[in-house]
DRENDO-1510 file (C-alpha; in Angstrom, 1 decimal, always signed):
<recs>
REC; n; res; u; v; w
REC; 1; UNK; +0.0; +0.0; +0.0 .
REC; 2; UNK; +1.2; +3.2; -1.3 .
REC; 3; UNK; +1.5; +5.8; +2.3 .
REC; 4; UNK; +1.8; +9.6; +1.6 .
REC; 5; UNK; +3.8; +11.5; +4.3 .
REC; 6; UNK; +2.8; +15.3; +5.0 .
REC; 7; UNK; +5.5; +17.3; +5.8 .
REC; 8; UNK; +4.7; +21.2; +6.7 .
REC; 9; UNK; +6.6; +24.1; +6.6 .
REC; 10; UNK; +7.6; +27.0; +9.0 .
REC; 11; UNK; +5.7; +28.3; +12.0 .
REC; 12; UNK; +3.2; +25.4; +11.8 .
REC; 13; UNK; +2.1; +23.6; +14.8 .
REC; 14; UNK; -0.4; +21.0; +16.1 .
REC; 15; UNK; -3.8; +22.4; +15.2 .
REC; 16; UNK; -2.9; +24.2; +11.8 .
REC; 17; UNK; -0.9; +20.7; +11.3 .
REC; 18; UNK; -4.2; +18.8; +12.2 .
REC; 19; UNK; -6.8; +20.6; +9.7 .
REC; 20; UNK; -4.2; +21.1; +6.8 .
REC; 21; UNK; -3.8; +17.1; +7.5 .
REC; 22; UNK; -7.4; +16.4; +7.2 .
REC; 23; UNK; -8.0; +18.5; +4.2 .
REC; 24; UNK; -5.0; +16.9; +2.5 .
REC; 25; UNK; -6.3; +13.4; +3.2 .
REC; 26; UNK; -9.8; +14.0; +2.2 .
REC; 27; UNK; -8.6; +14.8; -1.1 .
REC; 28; UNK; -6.3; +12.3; -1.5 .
REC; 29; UNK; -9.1; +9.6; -0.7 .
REC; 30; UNK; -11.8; +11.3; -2.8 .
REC; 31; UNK; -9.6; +9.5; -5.3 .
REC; 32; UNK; -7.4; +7.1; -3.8 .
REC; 33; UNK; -9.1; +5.9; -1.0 .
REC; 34; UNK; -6.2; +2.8; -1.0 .
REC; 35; UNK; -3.7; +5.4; +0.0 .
REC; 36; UNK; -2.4; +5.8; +3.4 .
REC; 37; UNK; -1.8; +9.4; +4.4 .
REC; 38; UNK; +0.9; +9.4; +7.3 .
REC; 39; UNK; +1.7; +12.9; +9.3 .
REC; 40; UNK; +4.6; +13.9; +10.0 .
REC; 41; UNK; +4.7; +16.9; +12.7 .
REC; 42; UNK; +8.0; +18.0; +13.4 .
REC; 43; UNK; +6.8; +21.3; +14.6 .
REC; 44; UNK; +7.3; +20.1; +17.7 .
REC; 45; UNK; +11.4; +20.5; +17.6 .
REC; 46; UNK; +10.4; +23.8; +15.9 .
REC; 47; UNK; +11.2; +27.1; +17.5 .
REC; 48; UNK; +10.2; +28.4; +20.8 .
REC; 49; UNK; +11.3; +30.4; +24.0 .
REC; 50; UNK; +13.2; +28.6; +26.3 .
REC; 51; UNK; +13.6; +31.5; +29.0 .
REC; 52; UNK; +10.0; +33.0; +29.2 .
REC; 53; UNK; +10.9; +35.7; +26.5 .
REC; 54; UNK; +13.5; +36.7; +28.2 .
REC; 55; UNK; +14.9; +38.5; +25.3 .
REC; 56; UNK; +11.5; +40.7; +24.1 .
REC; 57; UNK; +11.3; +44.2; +24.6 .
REC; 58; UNK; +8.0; +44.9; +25.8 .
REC; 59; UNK; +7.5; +48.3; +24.1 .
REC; 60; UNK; +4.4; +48.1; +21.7 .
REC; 61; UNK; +4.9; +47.9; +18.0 .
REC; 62; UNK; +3.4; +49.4; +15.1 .
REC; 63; UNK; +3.6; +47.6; +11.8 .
REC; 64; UNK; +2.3; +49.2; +8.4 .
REC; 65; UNK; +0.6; +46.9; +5.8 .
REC; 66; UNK; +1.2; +47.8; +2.6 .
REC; 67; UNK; +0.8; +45.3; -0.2 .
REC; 68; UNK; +1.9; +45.7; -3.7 .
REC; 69; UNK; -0.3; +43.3; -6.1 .
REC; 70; UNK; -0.6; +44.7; -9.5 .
REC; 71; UNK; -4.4; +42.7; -10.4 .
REC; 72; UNK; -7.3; +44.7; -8.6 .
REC; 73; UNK; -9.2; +41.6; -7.5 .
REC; 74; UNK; -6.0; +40.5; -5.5 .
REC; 75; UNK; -5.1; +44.5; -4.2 .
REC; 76; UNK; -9.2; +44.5; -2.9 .
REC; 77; UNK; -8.6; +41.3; -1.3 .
REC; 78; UNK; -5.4; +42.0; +0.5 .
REC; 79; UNK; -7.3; +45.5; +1.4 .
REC; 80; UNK; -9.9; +43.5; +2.8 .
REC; 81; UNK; -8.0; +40.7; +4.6 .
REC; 82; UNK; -6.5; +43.4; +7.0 .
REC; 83; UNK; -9.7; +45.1; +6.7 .
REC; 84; UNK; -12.9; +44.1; +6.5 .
REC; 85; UNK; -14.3; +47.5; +6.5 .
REC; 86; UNK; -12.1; +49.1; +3.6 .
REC; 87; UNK; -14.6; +48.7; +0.4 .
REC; 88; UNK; -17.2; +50.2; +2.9 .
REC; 89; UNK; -14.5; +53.5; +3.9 .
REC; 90; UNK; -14.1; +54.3; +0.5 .
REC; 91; UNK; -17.8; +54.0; -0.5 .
REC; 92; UNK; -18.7; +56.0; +2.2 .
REC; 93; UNK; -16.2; +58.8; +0.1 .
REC; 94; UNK; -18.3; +59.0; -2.2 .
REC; 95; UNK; -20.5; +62.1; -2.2 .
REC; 96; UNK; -23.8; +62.5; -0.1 .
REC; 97; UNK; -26.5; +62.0; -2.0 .
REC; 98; UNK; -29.5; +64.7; -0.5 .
REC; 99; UNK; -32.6; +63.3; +1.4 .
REC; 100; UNK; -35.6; +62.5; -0.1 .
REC; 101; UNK; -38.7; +64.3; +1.8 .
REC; 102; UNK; -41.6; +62.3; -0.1 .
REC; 103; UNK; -40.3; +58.7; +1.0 .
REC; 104; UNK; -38.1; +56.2; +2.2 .
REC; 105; UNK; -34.4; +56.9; +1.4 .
REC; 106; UNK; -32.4; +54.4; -0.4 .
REC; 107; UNK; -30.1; +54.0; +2.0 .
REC; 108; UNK; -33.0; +53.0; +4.3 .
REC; 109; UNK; -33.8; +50.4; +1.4 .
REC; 110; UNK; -30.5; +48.9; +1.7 .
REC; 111; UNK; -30.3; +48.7; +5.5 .
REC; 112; UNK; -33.6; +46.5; +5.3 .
REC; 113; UNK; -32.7; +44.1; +3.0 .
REC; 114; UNK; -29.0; +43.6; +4.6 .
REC; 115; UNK; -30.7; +43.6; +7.9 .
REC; 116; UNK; -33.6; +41.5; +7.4 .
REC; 117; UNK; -31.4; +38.9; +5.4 .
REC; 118; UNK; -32.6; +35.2; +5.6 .
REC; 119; UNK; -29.6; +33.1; +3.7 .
REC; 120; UNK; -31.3; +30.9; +1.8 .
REC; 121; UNK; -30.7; +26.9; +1.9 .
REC; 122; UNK; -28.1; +26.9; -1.1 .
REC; 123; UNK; -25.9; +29.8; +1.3 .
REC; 124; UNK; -26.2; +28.0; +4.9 .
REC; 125; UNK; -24.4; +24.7; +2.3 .
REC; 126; UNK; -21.6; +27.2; +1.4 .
REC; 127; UNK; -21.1; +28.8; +4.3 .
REC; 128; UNK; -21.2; +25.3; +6.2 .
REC; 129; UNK; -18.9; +24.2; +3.1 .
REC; 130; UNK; -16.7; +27.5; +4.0 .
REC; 131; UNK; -16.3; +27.1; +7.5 .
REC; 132; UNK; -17.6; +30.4; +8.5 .
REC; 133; UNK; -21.4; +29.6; +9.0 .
REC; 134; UNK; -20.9; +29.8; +12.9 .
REC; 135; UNK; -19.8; +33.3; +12.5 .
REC; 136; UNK; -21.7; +34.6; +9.9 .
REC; 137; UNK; -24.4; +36.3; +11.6 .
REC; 138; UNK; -21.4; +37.9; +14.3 .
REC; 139; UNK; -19.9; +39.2; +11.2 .
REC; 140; UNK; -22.7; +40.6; +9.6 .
REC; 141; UNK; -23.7; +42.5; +12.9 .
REC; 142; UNK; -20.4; +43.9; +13.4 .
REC; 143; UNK; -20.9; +45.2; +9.4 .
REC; 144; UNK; -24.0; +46.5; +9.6 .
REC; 145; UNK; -23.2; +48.3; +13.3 .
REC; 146; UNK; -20.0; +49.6; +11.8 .
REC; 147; UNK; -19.4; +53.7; +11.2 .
REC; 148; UNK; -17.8; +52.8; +7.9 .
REC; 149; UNK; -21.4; +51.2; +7.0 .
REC; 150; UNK; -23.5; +54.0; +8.6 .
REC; 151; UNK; -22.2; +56.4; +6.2 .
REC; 152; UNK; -22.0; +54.6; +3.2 .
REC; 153; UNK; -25.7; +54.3; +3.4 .
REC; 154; UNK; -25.7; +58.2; +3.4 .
REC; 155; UNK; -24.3; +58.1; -0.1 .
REC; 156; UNK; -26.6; +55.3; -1.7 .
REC; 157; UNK; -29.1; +56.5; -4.6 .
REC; 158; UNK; -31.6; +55.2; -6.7 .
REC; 159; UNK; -29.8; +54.4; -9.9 .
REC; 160; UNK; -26.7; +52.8; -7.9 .
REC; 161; UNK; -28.3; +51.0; -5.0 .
REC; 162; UNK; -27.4; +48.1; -6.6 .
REC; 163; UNK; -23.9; +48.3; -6.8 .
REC; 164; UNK; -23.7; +48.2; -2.9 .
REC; 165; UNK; -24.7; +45.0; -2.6 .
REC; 166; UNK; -21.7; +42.9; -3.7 .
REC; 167; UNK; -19.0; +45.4; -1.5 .
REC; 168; UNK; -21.3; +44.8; +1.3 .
REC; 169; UNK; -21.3; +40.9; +0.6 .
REC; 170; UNK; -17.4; +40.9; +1.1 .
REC; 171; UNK; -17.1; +43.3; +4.2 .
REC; 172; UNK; -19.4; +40.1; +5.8 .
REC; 173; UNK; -17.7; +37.3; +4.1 .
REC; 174; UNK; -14.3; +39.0; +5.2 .
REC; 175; UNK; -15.6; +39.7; +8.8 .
REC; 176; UNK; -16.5; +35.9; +9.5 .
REC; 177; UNK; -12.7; +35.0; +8.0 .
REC; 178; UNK; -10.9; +37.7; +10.4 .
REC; 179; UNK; -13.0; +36.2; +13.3 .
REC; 180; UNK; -12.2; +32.6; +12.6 .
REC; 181; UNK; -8.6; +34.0; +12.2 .
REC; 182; UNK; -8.4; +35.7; +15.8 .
REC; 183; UNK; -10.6; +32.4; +17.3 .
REC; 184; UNK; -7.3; +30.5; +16.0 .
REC; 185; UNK; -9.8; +28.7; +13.1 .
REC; 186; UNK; -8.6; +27.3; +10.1 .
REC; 187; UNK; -11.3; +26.9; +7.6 .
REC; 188; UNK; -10.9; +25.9; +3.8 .
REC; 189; UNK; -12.5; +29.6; +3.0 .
REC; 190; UNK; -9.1; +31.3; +4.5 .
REC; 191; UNK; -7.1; +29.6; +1.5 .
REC; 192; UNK; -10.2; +29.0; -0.8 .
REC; 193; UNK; -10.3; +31.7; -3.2 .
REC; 194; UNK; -13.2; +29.8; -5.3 .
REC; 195; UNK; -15.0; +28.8; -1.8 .
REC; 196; UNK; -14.5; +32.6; -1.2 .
REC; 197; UNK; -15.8; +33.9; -4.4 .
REC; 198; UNK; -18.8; +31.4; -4.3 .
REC; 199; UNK; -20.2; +32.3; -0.5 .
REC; 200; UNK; -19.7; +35.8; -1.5 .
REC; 201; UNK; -21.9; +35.6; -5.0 .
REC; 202; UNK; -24.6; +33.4; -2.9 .
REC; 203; UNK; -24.6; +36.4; -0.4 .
REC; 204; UNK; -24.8; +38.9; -3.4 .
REC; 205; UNK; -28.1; +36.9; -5.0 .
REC; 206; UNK; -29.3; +36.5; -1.8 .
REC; 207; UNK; -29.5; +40.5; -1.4 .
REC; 208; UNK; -31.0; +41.5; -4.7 .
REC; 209; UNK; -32.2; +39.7; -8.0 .
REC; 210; UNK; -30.5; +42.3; -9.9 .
REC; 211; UNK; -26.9; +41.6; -12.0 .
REC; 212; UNK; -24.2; +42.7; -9.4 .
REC; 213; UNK; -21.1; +44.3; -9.6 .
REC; 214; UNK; -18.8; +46.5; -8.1 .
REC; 215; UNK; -18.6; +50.5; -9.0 .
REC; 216; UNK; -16.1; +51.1; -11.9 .
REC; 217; UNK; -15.3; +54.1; -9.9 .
REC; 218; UNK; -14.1; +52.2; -7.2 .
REC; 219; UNK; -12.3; +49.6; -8.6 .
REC; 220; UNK; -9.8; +51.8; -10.5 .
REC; 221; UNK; -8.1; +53.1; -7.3 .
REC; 222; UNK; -6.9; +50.5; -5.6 .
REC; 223; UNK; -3.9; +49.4; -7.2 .
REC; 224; UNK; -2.5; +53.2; -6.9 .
REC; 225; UNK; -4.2; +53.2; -3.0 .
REC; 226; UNK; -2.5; +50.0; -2.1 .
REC; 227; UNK; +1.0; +51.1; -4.0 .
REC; 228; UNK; +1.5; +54.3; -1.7 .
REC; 229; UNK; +0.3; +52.1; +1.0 .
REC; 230; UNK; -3.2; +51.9; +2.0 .
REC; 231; UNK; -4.5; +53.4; +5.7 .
REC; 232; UNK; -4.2; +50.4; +7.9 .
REC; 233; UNK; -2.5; +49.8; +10.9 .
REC; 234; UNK; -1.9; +47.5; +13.4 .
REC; 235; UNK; -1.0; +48.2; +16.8 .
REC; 236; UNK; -0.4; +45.0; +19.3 .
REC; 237; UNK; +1.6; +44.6; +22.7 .
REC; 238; UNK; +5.0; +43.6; +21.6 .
REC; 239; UNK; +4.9; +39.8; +23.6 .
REC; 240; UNK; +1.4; +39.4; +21.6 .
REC; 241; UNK; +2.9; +40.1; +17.9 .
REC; 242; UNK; +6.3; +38.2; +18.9 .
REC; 243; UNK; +4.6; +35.2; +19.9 .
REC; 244; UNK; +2.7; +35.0; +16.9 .
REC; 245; UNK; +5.4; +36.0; +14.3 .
REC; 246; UNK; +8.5; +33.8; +16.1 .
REC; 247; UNK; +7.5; +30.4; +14.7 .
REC; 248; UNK; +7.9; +31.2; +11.2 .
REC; 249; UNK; +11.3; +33.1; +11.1 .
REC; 250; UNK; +12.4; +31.7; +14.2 .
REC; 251; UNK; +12.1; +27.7; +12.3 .
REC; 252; UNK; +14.2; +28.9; +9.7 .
REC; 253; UNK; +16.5; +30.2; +11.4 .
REC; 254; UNK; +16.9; +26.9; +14.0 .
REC; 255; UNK; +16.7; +24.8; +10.8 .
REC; 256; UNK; +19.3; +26.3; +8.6 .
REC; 257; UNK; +21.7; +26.1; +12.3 .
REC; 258; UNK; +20.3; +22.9; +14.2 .
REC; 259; UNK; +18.2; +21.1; +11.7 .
REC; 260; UNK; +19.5; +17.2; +12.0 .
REC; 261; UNK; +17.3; +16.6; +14.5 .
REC; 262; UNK; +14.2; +17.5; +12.1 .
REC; 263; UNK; +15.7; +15.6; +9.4 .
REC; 264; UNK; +16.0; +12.8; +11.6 .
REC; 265; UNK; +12.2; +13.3; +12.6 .
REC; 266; UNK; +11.2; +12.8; +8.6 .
REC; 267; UNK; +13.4; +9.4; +8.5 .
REC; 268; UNK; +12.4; +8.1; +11.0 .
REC; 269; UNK; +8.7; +8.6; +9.9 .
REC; 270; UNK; +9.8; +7.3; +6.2 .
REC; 271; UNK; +11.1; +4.0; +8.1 .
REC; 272; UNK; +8.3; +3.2; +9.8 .
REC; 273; UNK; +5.8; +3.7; +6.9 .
REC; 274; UNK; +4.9; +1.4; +4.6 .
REC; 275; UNK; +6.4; +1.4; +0.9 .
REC; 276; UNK; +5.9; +3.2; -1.4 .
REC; 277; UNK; +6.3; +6.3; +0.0 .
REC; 278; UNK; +5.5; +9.5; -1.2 .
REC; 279; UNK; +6.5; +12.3; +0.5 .
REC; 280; UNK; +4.3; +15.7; +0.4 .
REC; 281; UNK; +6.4; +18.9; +1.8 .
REC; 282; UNK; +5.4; +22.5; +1.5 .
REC; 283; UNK; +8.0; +25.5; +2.1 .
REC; 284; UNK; +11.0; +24.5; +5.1 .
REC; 285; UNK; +9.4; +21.1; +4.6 .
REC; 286; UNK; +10.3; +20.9; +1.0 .
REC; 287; UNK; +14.2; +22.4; +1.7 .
REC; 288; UNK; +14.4; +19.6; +5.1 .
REC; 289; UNK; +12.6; +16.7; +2.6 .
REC; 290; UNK; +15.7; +17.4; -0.1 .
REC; 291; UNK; +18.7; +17.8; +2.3 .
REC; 292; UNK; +17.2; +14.8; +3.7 .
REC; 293; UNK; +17.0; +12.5; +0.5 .
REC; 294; UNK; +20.6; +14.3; -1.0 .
REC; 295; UNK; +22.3; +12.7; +2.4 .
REC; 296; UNK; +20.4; +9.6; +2.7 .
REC; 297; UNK; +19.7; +6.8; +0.0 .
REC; 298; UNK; +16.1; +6.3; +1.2 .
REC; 299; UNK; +14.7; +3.7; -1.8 .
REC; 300; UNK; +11.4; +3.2; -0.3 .
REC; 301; UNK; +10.7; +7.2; -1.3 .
REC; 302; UNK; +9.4; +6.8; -5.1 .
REC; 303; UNK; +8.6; +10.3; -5.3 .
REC; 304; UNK; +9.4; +13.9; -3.9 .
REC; 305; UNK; +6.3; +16.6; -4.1 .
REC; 306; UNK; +7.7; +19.9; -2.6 .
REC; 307; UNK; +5.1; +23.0; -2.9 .
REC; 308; UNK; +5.5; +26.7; -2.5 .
REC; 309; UNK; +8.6; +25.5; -1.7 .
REC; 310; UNK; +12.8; +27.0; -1.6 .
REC; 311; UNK; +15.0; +24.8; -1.9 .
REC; 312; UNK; +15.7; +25.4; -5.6 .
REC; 313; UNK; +16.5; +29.5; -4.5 .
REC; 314; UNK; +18.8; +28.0; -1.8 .
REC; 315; UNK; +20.6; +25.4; -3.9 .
REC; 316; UNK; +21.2; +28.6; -6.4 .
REC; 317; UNK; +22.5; +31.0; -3.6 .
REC; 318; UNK; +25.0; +28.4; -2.6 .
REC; 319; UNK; +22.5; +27.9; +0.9 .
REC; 320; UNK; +21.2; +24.5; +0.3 .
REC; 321; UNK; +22.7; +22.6; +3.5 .
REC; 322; UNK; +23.2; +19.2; +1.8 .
REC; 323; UNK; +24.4; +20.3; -1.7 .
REC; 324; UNK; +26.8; +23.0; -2.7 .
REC; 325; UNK; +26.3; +24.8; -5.8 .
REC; 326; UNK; +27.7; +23.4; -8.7 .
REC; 327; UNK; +27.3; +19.9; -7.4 .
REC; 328; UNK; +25.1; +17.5; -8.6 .
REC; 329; UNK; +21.5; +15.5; -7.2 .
REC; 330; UNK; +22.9; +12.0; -6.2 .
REC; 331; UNK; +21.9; +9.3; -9.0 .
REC; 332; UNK; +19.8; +7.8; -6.1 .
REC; 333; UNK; +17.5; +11.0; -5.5 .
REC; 334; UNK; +13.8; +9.8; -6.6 .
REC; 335; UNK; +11.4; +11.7; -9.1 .
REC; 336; UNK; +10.8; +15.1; -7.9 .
REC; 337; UNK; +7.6; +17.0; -8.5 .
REC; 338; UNK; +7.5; +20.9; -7.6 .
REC; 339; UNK; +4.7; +22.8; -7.6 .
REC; 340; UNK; +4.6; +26.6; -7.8 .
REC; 341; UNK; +2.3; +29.8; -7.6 .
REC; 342; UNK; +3.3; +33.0; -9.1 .
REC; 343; UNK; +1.2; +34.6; -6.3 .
REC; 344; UNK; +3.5; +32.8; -3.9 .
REC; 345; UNK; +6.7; +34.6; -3.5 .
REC; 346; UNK; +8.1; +31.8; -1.6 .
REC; 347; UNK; +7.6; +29.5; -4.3 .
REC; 348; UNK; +10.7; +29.0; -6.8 .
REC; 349; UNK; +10.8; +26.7; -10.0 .
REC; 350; UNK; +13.7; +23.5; -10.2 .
REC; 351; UNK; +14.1; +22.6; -14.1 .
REC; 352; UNK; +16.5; +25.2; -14.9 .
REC; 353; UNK; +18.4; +24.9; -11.5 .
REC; 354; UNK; +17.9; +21.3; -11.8 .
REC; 355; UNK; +17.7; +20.5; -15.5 .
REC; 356; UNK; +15.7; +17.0; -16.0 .
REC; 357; UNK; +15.6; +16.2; -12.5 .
REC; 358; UNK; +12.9; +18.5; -11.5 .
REC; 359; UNK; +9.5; +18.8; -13.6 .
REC; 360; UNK; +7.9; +22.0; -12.4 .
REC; 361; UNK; +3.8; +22.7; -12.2 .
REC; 362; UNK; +2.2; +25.8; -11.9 .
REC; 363; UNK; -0.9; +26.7; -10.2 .
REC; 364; UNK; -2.8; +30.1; -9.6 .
REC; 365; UNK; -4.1; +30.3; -6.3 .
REC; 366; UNK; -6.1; +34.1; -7.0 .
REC; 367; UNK; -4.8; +34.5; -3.3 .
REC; 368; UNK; -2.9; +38.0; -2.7 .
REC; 369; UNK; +0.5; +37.0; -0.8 .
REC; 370; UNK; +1.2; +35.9; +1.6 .
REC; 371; UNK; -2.5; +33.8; +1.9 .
REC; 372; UNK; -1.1; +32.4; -1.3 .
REC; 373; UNK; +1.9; +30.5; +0.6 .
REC; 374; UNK; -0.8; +28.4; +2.1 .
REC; 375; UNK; -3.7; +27.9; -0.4 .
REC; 376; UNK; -2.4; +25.3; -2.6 .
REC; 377; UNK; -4.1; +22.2; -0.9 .
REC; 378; UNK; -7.6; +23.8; -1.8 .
REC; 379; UNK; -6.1; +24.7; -5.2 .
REC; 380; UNK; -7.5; +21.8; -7.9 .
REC; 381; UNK; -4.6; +21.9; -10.1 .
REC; 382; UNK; -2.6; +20.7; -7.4 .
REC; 383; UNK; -4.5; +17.6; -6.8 .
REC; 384; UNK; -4.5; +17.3; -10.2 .
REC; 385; UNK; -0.2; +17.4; -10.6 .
REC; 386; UNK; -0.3; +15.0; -7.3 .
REC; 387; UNK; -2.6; +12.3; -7.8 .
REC; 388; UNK; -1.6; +11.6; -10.9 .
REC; 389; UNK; +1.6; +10.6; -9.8 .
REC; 390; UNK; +1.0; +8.5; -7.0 .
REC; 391; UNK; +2.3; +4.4; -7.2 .
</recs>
């Protein structure tokens, strides 16, 4: 029986670990269900403070978010990642339309419909399918109770009421994601940009009948706004943003110095499965997985999957620990598949650093980085490179 070894990358530990796990095994057995899917968690030898962060200031920190995607779609989603409320902020720039003393103002309208929503059986699937249908009604509240909302209902008229309805879809789809994000949730939608795109359409036919879309007015600025830096900020107690940041630099960092003992983690899970074994590695994973088979004739590996991973950019700076540059992949090294994402700026290609030794795949995750570094298990293409490659 063919087994299939996970192996993660940085800053990952036991509950990411578990629910990337499950979502890579569900795929795998939707169709191979004769494949054993084996973890390998080595996150536990990962990074971590061994004197009570001792050695943090604890002066607060301010860190500027400023992304730099050229496609609008990606720019609004980056936007909206950070903040949910941005498409609301700069709707609510938009000119104040005057009252209307004869009736009910279409801002009114709006509010109604928003307020009154009742998602319909085909959007409590998706957002049970997304992960977020827990939240949902949470994030909606916070929208519709949000100053950003308030007065961009001042600015709603009659001939463009409709092209609210869509922007305000997002700021609630993007709500529910940063709450499951600050409840330390990890579901598909997070990664998902076609989940993503689908709850929000649902959303957007469940508010009006009409054929939705965003402002052309709107859409035009945010390239330039997010170039020059956009308007959010986050402020956090210094022991709050080091103990989240610390696992992902701070793996690399023990890796590249003190990493035997994580290579000898990944062996010893390779010895104990059962042949053939294919291993699956994403980012460090992928650099750890390679050192690992460059050092060690391992036969029962038939085949190497690294993804968004480095190791070909390290091999080529002359960093690659097992393998200096200029030398060659052991004869004994197995069939190496590496899959990429343009998105992913972590990601690198093998074939030219590697010529016939490597066979690279791209896939386009429609994910702004760095949500693109982790979205390619939800990504079809992927599954597609993978399982047809499996013993």
């Amino acid at each position: 029986m063919t087994t299939v070894i996970f192996v993660h990358g940085t800053g990952i530990r036991e509950r990411e670990y578990n629910e990337t796990f499950q979502l890579i095994e569900q795929k795998i057995h939707a169709q191979r269900p004769d494949i054993k899917v084996a973890p390998c968690l080595w996150g536990a030898l990962g990074a971590k403070f061994n004197d009570n962060r001792a050695s943090v200031p604890l002066e607060d920190a301010t860190l500027a978010l400023s992304p730099g995607e050229e496609d609008a779609e990606i720019v609004l989603w980056g936007q909206l990642y950070r903040d949910p409320l941005y498409e609301l902020r700069l709707l609510s720039l938009k000119p104040i339309e005057s009252g209307n003393p004869f009736g009910e103002e279409p801002g009114d309208v709006l509010q109604s419909r928003v307020a009154s929503l009742t998602p319909t059986l085909e959007l409590q699937a998706k957002l049970q399918e997304a992960g977020i249908a827990e939240v949902f009604e949470q994030a909606r509240e916070i929208v519709i109770h949000s100053e950003p909302y308030e007065r961009a209902l001042l600015t709603v008229s009659e001939s463009d009421l409709s092209e609210y309805y869509a922007p305000i879809a997002r700021a609630v789809v993007a709500q529910a994601m940063f709450i499951t994000e600050q409840q330390e949730k990890f579901p598909p939608i997070l990664t998902d940009a076609q989940l993503r795109d689908d709850v929000v359409e649902l959303l957007t036919l469940a508010l009006t009948e009409a054929e939705l879309g965003l402002g052309g007015w709107l859409l035009k600025p945010f390239v330039e706004l997010a170039q020059h830096g956009g308007t959010n900020y986050v402020r956090r107690n210094r022991l709050e943003l080091t103990d989240k940041i610390s696992p992902m630099p701070g793996d690399i960092l023990l890796y590249q110095t003190r990493g035997e003992k994580i290579r000898a983690f990944i062996q010893q899970q390779i010895e104990e499965a059962e042949p053939p074994v294919v291993l699956i590695a994403h980012s460090l994973g992928g650099i750890a997985c390679v050192d690992l088979l460059v050092q060690q004739q391992l036969s029962q590996v038939e085949l190497l999957v690294t993804v968004g991973s480095q190791a070909p950019f390290l091999y080529e700076i002359n960093a690659l620990y097992s393998l200096e540059y200029g030398q060659l992949l052991p004869e004994h090294f197995p069939e190496w598949l590496n899959i990429y994402d343009l998105r992913d700026f972590l990601s690198y290609v093998g074939k030219n650093i590697f010529p016939d030794r490597v066979q690279d795949v791209v896939v386009d995750s429609r994910q702004p980085f760095p949500r693109s570094h982790g979205a390619y298990w939800t990504n079809a293409k992927t599954w597609e490179a993978i399982i047809s490659r499996l013993p």
